[in-house]
Every structure is written in C-alpha cells, then in structure tokens.
C-alpha positions as CSV (number, residue, x, y, z in Angstrom):
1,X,6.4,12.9,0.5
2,X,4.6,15.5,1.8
3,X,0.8,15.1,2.0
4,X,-0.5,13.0,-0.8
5,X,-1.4,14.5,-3.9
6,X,-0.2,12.1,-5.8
7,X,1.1,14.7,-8.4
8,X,4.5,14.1,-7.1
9,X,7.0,12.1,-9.2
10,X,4.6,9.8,-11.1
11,X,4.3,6.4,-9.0
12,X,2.7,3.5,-9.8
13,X,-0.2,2.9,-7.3
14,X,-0.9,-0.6,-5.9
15,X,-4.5,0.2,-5.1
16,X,-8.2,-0.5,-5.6
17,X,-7.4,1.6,-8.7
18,X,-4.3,0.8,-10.1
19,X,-4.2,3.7,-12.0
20,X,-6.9,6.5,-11.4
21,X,-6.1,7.1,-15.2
22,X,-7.1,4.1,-16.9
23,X,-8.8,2.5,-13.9
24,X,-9.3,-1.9,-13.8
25,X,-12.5,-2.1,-12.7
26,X,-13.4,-3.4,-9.6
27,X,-9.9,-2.6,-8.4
28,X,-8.7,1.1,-7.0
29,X,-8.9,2.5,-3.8
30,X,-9.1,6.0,-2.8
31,X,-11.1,8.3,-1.1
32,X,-14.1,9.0,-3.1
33,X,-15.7,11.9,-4.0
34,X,-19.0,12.3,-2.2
35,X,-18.3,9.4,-0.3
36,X,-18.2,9.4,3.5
37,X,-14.3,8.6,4.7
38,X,-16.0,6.3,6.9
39,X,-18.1,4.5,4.1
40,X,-18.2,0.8,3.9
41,X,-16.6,0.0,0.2
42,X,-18.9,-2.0,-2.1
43,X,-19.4,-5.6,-1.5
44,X,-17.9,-8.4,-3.4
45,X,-20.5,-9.5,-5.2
46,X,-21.3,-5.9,-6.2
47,X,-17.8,-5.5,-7.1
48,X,-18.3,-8.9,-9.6
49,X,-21.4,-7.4,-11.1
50,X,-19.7,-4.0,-11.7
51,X,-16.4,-5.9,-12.9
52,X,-18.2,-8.4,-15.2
53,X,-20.9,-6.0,-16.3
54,X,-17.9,-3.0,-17.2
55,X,-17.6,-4.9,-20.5
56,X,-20.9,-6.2,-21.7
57,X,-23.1,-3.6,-21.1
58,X,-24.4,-1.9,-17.8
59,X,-27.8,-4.0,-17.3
60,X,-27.3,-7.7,-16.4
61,X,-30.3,-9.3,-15.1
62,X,-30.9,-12.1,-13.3
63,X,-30.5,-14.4,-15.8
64,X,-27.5,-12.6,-17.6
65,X,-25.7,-12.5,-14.0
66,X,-26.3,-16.6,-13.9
67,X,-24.4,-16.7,-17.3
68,X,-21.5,-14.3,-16.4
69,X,-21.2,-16.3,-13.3
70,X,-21.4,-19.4,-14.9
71,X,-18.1,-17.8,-17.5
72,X,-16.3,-17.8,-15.0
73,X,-16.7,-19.8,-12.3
74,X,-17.5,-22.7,-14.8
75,X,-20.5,-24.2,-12.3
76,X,-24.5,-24.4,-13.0
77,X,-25.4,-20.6,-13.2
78,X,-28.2,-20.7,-11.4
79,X,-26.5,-22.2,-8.2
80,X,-26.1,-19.5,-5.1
81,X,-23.2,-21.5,-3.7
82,X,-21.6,-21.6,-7.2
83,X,-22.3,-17.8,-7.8
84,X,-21.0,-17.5,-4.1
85,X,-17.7,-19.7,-5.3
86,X,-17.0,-17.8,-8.4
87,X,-17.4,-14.5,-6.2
88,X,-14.4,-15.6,-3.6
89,X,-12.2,-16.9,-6.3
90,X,-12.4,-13.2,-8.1
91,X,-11.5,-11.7,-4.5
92,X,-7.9,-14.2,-4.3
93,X,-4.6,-12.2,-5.4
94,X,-2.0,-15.2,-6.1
95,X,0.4,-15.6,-3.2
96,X,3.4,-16.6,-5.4
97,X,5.0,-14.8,-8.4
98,X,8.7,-13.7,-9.4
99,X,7.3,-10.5,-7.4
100,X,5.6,-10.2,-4.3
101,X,1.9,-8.8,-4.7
102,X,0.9,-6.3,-2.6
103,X,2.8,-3.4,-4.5
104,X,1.4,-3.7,-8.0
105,X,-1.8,-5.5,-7.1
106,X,-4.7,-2.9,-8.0
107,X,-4.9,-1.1,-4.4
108,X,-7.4,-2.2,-1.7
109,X,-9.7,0.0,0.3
110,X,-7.7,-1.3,3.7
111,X,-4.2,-1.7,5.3
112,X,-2.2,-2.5,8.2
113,X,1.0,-1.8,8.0
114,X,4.0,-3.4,11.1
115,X,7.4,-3.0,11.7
116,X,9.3,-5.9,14.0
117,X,12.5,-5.2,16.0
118,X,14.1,-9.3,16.5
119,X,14.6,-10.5,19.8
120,X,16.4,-13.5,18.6
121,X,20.3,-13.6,17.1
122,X,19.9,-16.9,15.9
123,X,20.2,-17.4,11.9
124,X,18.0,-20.4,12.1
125,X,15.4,-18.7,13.9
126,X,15.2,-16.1,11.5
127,X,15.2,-18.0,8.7
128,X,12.4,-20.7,9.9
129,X,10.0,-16.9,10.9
130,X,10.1,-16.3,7.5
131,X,9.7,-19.8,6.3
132,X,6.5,-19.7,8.6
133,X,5.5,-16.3,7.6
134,X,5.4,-16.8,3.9
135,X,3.2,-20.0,4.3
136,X,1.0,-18.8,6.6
137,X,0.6,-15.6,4.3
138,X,-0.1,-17.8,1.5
139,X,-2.6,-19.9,3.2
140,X,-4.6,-16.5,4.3
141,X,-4.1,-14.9,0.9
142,X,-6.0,-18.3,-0.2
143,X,-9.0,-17.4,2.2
144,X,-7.6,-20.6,4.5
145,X,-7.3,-20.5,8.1
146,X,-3.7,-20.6,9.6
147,X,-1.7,-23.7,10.9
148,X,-3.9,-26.9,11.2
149,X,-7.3,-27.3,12.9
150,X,-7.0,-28.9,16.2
151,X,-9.8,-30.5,18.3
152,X,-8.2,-30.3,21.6
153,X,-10.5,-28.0,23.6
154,X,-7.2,-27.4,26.2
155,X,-5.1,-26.2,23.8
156,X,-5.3,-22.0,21.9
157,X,-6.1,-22.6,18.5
158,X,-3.6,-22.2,15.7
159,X,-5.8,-19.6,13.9
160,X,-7.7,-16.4,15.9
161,X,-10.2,-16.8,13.9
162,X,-11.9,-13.4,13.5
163,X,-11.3,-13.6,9.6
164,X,-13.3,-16.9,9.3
165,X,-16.3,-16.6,6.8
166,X,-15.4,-13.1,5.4
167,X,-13.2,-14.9,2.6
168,X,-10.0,-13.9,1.1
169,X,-11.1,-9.9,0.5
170,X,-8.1,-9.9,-2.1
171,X,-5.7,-9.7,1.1
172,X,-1.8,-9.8,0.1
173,X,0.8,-10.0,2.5
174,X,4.3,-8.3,1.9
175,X,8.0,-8.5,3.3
176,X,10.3,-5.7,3.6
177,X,13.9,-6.1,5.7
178,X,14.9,-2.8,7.2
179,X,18.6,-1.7,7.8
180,X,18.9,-3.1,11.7
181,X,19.0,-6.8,9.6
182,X,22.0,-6.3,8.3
183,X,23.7,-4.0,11.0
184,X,22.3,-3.2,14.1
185,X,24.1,-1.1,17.0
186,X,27.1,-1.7,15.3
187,X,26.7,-5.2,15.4
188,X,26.6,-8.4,12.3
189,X,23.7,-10.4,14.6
190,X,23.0,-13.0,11.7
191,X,26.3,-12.6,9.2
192,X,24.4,-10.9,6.4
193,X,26.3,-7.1,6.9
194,X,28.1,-8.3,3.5
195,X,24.4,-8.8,1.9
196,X,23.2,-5.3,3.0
197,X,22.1,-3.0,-0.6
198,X,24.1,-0.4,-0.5
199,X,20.3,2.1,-1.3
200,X,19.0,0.8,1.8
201,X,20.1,3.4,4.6
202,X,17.9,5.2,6.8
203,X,16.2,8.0,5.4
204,X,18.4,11.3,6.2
205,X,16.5,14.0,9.1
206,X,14.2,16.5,7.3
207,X,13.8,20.5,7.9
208,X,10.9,20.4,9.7
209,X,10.8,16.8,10.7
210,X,9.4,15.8,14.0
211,X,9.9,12.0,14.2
212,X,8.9,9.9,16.8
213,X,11.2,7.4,17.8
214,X,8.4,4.8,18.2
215,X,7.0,5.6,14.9
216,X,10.3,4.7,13.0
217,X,12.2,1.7,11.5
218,X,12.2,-1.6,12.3
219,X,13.9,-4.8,11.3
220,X,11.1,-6.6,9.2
221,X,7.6,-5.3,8.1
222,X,4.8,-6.4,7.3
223,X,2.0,-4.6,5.0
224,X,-1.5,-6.9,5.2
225,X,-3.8,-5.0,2.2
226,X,-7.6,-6.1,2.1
227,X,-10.9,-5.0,1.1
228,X,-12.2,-6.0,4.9
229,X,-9.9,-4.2,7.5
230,X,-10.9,-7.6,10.0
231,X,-8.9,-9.9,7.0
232,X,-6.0,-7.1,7.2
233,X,-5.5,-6.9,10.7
234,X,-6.0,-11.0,11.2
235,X,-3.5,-11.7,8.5
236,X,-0.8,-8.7,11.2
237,X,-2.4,-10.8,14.5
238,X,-1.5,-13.9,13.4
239,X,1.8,-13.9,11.7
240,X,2.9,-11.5,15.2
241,X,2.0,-14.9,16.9
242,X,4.7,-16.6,14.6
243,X,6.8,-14.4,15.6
244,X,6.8,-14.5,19.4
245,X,9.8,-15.4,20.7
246,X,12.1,-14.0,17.7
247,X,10.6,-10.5,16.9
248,X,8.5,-8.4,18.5
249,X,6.4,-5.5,17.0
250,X,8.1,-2.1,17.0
251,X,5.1,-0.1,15.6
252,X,1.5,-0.7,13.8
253,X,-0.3,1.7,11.6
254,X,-3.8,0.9,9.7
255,X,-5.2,2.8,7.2
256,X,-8.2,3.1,5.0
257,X,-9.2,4.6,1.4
258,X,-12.3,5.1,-0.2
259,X,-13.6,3.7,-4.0
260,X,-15.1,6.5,-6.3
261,X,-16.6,5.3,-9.2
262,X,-18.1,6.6,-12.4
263,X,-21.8,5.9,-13.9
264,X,-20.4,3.1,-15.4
265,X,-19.3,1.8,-12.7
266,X,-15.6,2.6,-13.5
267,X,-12.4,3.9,-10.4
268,X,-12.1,7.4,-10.3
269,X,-9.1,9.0,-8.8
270,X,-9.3,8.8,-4.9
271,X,-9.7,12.0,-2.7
272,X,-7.3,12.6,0.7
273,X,-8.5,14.1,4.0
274,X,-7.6,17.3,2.5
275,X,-10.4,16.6,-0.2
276,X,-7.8,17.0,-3.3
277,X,-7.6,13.9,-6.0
278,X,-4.8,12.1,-4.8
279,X,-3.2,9.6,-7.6
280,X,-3.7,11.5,-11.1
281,X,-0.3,11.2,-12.5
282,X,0.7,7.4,-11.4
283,X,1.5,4.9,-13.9
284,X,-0.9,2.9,-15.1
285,X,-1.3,-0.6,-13.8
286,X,0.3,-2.4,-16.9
287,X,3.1,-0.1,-17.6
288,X,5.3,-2.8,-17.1
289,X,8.0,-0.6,-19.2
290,X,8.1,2.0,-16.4
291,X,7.6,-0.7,-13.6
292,X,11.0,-2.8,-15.1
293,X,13.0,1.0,-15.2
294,X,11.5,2.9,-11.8
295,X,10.3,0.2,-9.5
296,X,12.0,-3.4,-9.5
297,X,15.6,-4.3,-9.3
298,X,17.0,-5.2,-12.1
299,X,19.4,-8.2,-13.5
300,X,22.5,-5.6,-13.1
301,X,21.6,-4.0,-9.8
302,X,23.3,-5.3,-6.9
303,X,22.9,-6.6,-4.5
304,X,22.2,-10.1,-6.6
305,X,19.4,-11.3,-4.1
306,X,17.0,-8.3,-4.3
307,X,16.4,-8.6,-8.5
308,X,13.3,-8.6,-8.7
309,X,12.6,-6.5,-5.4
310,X,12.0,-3.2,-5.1
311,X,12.6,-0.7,-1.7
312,X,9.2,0.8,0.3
313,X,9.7,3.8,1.7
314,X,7.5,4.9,4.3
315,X,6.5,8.5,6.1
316,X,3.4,8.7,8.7
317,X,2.2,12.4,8.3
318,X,-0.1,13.7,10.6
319,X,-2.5,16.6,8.9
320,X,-3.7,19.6,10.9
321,X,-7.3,19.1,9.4
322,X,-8.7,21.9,11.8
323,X,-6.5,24.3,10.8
324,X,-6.6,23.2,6.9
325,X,-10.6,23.1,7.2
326,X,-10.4,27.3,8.0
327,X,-8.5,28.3,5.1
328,X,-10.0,29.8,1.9
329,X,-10.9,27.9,-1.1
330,X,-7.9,29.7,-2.9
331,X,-5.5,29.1,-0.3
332,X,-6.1,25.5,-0.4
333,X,-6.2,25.3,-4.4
334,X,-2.7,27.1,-4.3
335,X,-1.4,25.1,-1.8
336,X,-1.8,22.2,-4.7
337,X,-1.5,23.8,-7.5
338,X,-4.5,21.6,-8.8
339,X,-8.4,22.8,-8.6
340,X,-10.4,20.8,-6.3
341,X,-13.4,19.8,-7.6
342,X,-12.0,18.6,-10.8
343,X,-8.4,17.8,-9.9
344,X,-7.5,19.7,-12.9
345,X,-3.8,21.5,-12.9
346,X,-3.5,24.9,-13.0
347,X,-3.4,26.0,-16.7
348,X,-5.2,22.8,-17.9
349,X,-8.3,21.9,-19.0
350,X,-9.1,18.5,-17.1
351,X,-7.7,16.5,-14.2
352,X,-5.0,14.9,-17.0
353,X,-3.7,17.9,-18.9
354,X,-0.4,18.1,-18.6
355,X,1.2,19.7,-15.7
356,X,2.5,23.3,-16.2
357,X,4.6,24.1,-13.3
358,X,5.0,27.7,-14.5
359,X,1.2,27.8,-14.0
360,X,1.4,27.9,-10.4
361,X,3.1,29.3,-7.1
362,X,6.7,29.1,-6.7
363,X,5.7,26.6,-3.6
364,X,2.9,24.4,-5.0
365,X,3.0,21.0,-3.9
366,X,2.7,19.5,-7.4
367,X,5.0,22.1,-8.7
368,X,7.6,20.8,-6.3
369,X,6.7,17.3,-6.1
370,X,6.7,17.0,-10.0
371,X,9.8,18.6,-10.4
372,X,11.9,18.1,-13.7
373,X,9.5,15.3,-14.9
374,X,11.7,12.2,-15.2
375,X,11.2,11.0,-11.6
376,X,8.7,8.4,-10.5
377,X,7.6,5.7,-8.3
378,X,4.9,3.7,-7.4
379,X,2.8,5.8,-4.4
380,X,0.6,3.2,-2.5
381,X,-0.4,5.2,0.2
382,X,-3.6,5.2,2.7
383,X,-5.5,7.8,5.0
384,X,-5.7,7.3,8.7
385,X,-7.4,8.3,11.7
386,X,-6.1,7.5,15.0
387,X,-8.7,9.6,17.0
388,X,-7.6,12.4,18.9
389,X,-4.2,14.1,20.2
390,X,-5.4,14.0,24.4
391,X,-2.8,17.0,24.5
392,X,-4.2,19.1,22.1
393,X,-7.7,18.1,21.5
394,X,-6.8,18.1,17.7
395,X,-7.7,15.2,15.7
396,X,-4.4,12.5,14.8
397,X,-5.5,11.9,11.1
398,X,-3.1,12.2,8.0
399,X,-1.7,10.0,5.4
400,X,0.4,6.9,5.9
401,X,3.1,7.9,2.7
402,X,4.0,4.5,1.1
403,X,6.5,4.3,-2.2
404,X,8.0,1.7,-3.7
405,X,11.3,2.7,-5.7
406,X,14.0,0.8,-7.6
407,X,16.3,3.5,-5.6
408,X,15.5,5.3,-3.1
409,X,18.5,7.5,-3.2
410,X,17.5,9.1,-6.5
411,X,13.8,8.8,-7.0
412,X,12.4,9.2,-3.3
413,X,15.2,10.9,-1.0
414,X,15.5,14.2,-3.5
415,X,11.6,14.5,-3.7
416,X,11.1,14.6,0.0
417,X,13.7,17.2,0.5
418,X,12.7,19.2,-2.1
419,X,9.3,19.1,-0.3
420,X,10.6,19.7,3.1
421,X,12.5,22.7,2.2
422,X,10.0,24.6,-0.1
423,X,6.5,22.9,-0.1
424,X,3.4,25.2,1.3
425,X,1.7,22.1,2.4
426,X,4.2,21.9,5.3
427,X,2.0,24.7,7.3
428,X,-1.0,22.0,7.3
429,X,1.3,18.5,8.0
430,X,4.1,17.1,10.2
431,X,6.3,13.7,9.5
432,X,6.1,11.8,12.8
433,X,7.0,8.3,11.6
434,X,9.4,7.3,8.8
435,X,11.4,3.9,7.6
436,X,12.8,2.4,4.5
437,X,12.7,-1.5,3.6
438,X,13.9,-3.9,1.1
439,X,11.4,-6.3,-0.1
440,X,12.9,-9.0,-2.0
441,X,11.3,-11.0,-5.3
442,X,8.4,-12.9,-4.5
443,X,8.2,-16.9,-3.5
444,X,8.0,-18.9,-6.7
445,X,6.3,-21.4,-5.0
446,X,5.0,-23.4,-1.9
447,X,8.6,-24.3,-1.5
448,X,10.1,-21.1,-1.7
449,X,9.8,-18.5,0.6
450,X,10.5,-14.7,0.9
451,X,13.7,-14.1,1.8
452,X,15.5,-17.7,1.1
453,X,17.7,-15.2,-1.6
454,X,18.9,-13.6,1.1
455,X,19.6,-15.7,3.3
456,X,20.7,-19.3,1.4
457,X,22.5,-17.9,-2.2
C-alpha cells in the first residue's frame, strides 16, 4: 500500500503492539512519538518490569520485583540468575503452532526480511533446505546456537555466533514460497505446478510504479523479527549458510520501528518517517474472529496444503523525506486525512473515532485506503533507512509494506490500485520493490517442518 498509515483496510499488525488500540504490554512496535527513529527500544528486563507491573500497579520495588519474578519464573526471588532466567523465557515466541509466528506475534522493534532464487532442481534438496531451515529456526527462536558445537579448531563453526549471549529477543522466523516454486520460466523444476494456489500470482504493474528488478520476487523468503537487529540478521546469516548450494539470496531488506508508550507504561500507536500514527485501525491482537475470515486459509479454501496459511504481500517504498519535510503542516495533514499530533481523523474527536471519509479530500490516503469499510488485513510493516541515493544525494528511507491476507486478489491487489491511481501520497513515495508469498501452517512439532504440506500430502 502506499506509504503506511495504517488507516488502510484494517489489518491485523504482528508487531511490538499488536494492536495500537488495545495494546499487550510489553509487545508493539512502532515508531514512537518523541522518540529518536534511531533510539535503542527498552531492554528486556525493563520490558518484564513494565509487563508484569501493567497489572499490579505502577510501583514494584525491589522486593515486589523478586516476587513477580519469582510468579513466574518459579525460582528463589531473590536470585539474579533466576530473575535473569525468568527474563529470557518472557523474550521466547514458541517455534511450533498450527500457524507459523511471526505474523500474529505482537510486532518487534526489528526485521530482516530475504528473498532466495534456487540454484538446485532437485526435489530432495529442497525438501531437506527446509527440513534444515525449520530446525535451525526453532533452535534460534529457543535462544540456542545452530547445528552442534564442534571443538575442532580446523574446521568453521556450525554457528556465526554474533547472536551468542543476547538471548532469544522474541526472534520468530517465517516461510513464504513465491510463484517461481511452482513455475519458473515456463518450467515445473520440482513437479509441484499442480500444487500452485491459484491467489498466488505476481502482483500486477502499478501507475506510477518504478520497480527494480533486484528488488522483486523470489522463490522462498525469509522474515527474521527480533527486538535486537544482531538476533534478526544472525537468524538471515545463518539459515543463507543452509542454503548454499540450493538457493541463493535474491534480495535483503532490514527494517526497524520504534515503541511509544503511555505513563503507564502501555504501546501507543507507532509513528512513520513521515511522523503520522501508523496502525490505528488494525485488529486487535485477539480478534481471532477477523483473523479466521481476513487472514488464514481456511478448511474450504484450496489449495488443501495452505489451510492454515495465509499470503504476505510485500512493497519496498522509498519516501522523498526532503521533499515531504518542506511542505506545510496542512498539506501534510491532507495528504492523510488524519491530524498529526493526535492521529485523530478528520471530523473526529480522537485517534479512534470513526473514520468519515466525506470529512476529507477527494485524495486522502485514508480516505482511499479505507475505502468501503469491509476490507482488511493484517499490516506488519517496518521503516528503513538505507543511507543515501549516491545519484541524487537524497536519502533512501521509506517503508518496507508487509500484509498478510487470506486473498490477495480481493483484499490487497484492489487497495493498492486504488492507491496508485488516486492517492496524494504518491507525490512524496515511489514502489521500487514488490513480491507476493504463500506461507504455509506452521510446524506442529520438532518432527514437522514448514512446508512438508506441500511437498509430501
């Protein structure tokens, strides 16, 4: 979608903040108000305290943090390695699950985000990459090094190990299989055309789009969330050294959001580069009513092996901040359709009235992006700054666009033309990158892996 005010079709937001809304504490990520973009998010055992303390009052002293600690890590409360124990088992996010985490789980404040092109056009091979991937992922997700420990001083070690000692930063790991699987150059590589969802085709050419071929599709992704950008980008490194010899990486994009929080210590909705609350309208984290109907596959969708899946789609989209920065207050504020400080549509009194599209220019980007009402998904999207365009001089910084859809025909292709045609954000932005993935359901268990629907029933 264009930009990312998340006033476009409701999603439901896998971040630090679930749900800017009705926030779980200790859990959204955005980019907060009065916060530096560049600010380091609070630490875990900060996050515990505020988590913990969110529903027993505000002041927890010494002693009243040994007892919470105690609650819930179940060890003597007055022990720093057990207080240290009970805070890296709150930062785990289970590996396994009928879906895979990293699209509901409350969003983290980092993310590294790679597509794969194969080399290989051997079934086996692929099937043992993602046999390897989904246990390696699991092992990280756990705060555990990768592969096994080896004392032979001759040989690389199985694990890079930049990520050792900074724990498990609630990292997930997610899967997605692009269209070049299934078909590629007019080719069935591994047999599976038959298998191929009839949603997943790549997304149709935009007006104004300027993609970049190197910043498009790919065969298998791979989106690494964390509340340390080193555990994100070690949980990529490794599993692309899993892959050598059967994929190869196609493209690589990391991104970053800040965590607002209230007095009380509660998520607030998280600001863009643009400086506009970007999330207010997503569903809330346990709306698993609109989650079963907008977001995962269901037991009468085909194909059979995604139920339980979902589709990501994804657009890079590079903001001219310079050219944004000059532009009145009003100007910007129309552009939206939303006030700035408060987040508030126009015509209502608070960041959550309801949004009155008649309210606002013809063009407004919430006005647009909200459309009739009845179309959501789940945004999970993060800012990024990839220093500065040599040929211009102009900083490359935008928004990495994420959505996760139960079809992306209906609920995400309309939106984004409707945006591309009409929206008045399109003087400030450009799409340079885009892609569309299935994930499949989630491994049940350590001997299950991600993609064994597809490729064994």
């Amino acid at each position: 979608m264009s930009k990312t005010n998340q006033d476009e079709p409701r999603m439901v937001t896998d971040g630090r903040v679930q749900d800017p809304a009705q926030p779980a504490a200790g859990d959204q990520a955005g980019q907060g108000e009065g916060r530096s973009l560049f600010e380091k998010p609070m630490s875990r055992r900060e996050m515990l305290r505020v988590s913990l303390g969110a529903g027993v009052g505000l002041a927890v002293g010494a002693s009243g943090m040994g007892a919470l600690l105690k609650a819930v890590g179940g060890g003597a409360a007055s022990s720093p390695a057990t207080a240290e124990a009970a805070t890296r088992q709150a930062d785990k996010i289970a590996f396994y699950g009928a879906h895979q985490a990293g699209i509901v789980t409350p969003q983290q404040s980092h993310m590294v985000l790679a597509a794969f092109d194969l080399t290989t056009k051997s079934r086996s091979d692929l099937r043992d990459l993602l046999r390897d991937w989904t246990r390696e992922a699991a092992r990280m997700t756990n705060g555990q090094a990768v592969g096994q420990s080896s004392s032979n001083p001759y040989l690389p070690p199985d694990d890079t190990g930049e990520a050792e000692g900074l724990g498990p930063a609630r990292l997930t790991v997610t899967f997605g299989m692009g269209p070049g699987l299934f078909v590629k150059d007019g080719q069935d590589v591994f047999g599976l055309a038959h298998k191929r969802p009839q949603l997943l085709q790549a997304i149709p050419p935009m007006p104004r789009d300027a993609l970049q071929a190197e910043r498009c599709g790919g065969d298998l992704c791979v989106q690494a969330c964390a509340d340390d950008p080193q555990v994100a980008f070690h949980a990529v490194r490794n599993l692309l050294r899993r892959a050598q010899g059967v994929a190869a990486v196609r493209w690589l994009q990391s991104g970053f959001l800040g965590i607002p929080r209230d007095k009380r210590g509660q998520a607030e909705t998280p600001r863009n580069l643009m400086g506009f609350k970007d999330g207010t309208v997503n569903i809330r984290q346990g709306d698993t009513d609109l989650q079963q109907k907008f977001l995962w596959v269901g037991q009468g969708d085909q194909p059979a092996w995604m139920r339980g899946g979902t589709y990501m789609a994804v657009r890079r989209i590079r903001i001219y901040i310079e050219v944004w920065d000059h532009e009145s207050l009003r100007d910007q504020e129309d552009t939206f359709g939303r006030h700035k400080d408060t987040g508030a549509p126009y015509g209502g009194a608070d960041e959550f009235s309801p949004v009155r599209v008649s309210r606002m220019p013809a063009n407004a980007h919430v006005r647009l992006a909200h459309g009739d009402g009845r179309t959501m998904m789940l945004r999970r999207g993060y800012s990024y700054n990839d220093g500065v365009d040599t040929r211009t001089g102009q900083t490359d910084a935008g928004l990495v666009f994420i959505a996760f859809v139960r079809n992306p025909q209906t609920q995400f292709i309309p939106v984004l033309r409707r945006l591309a045609e009409n929206d008045a954000l399109n003087e400030y932005i450009q799409h340079n990158g885009s892609a569309l993935f299935a994930c499949p359901p989630g491994a049940r268990s350590s001997a299950d892996y991600v993609g064994r629907t597809l490729l064994e029933e």
